[in-house]
C-alpha positions as CSV (number, residue, x, y, z in Angstrom):
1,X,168.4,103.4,20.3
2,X,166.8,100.2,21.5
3,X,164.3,99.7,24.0
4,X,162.7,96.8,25.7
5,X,159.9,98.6,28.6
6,X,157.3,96.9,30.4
7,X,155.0,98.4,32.5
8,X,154.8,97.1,36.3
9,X,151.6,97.5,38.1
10,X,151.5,98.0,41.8
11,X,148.5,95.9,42.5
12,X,147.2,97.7,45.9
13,X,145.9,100.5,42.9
14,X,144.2,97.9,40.5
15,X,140.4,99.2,41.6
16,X,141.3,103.0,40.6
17,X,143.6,101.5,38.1
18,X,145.3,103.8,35.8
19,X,147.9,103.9,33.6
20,X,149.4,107.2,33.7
21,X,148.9,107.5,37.9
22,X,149.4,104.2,39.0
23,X,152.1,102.4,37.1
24,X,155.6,102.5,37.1
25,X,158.2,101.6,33.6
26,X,161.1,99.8,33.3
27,X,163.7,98.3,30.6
28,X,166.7,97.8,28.9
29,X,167.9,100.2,26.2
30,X,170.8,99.7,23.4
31,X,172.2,102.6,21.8
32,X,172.5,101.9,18.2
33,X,175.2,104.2,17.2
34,X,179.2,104.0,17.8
35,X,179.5,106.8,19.3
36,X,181.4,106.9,22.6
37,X,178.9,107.8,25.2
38,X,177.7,106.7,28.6
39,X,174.0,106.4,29.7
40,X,174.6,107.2,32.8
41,X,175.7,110.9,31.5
42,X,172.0,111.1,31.1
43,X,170.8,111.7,34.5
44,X,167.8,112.0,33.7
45,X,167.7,110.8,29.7
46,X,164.5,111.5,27.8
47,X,162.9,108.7,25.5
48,X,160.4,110.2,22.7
49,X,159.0,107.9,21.0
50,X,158.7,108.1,16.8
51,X,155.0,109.3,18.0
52,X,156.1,112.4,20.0
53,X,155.7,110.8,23.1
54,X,158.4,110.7,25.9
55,X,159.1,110.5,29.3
56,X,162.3,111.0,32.1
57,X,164.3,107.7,32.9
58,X,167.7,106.8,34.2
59,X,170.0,104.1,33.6
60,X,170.4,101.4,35.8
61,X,173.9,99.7,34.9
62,X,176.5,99.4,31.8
63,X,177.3,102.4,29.5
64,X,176.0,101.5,26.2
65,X,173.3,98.0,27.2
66,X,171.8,99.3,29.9
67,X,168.7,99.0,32.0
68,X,166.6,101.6,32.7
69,X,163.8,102.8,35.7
70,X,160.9,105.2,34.3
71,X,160.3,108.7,36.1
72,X,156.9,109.4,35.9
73,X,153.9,108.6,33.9
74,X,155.3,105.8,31.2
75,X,155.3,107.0,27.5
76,X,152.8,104.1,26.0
77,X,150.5,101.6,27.0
């Protein structure tokens, strides 16, 4: 897989700011293989990063491209 994230900031919490409470992740991810499956079948998926860390998303459109929302505390910054 292939993943494009950003992390989006909801401004009103910039004073308390922190990453884990107060931001939200989105994207786009690829899947890399041929293999015939659907993102959406993934409700939620999990992305782990090579690191260890992960966190819940769901796809957001297409089958193999697809965008994603985060659920929950994103797994970088």
């Amino acid at each position: 897989m292939t993943a494009s994230l950003v992390l989006r900031l909801d401004p009103a919490t910039v004073p308390d700011f922190s990453y884990d409470q107060h931001s939200t992740w989105a994207g786009s991810v690829t899947l890399a293989g041929d293999d015939d499956v659907d993102l959406f079948d993934a409700a939620p998926g999990i992305l782990r990063l090579p690191d260890g860390r992960e966190s819940e998303f769901m796809a957001t459109s297409g089958p193999r491209e697809s965008g994603c929302s985060g659920l929950g505390p994103a797994p970088f910054g």
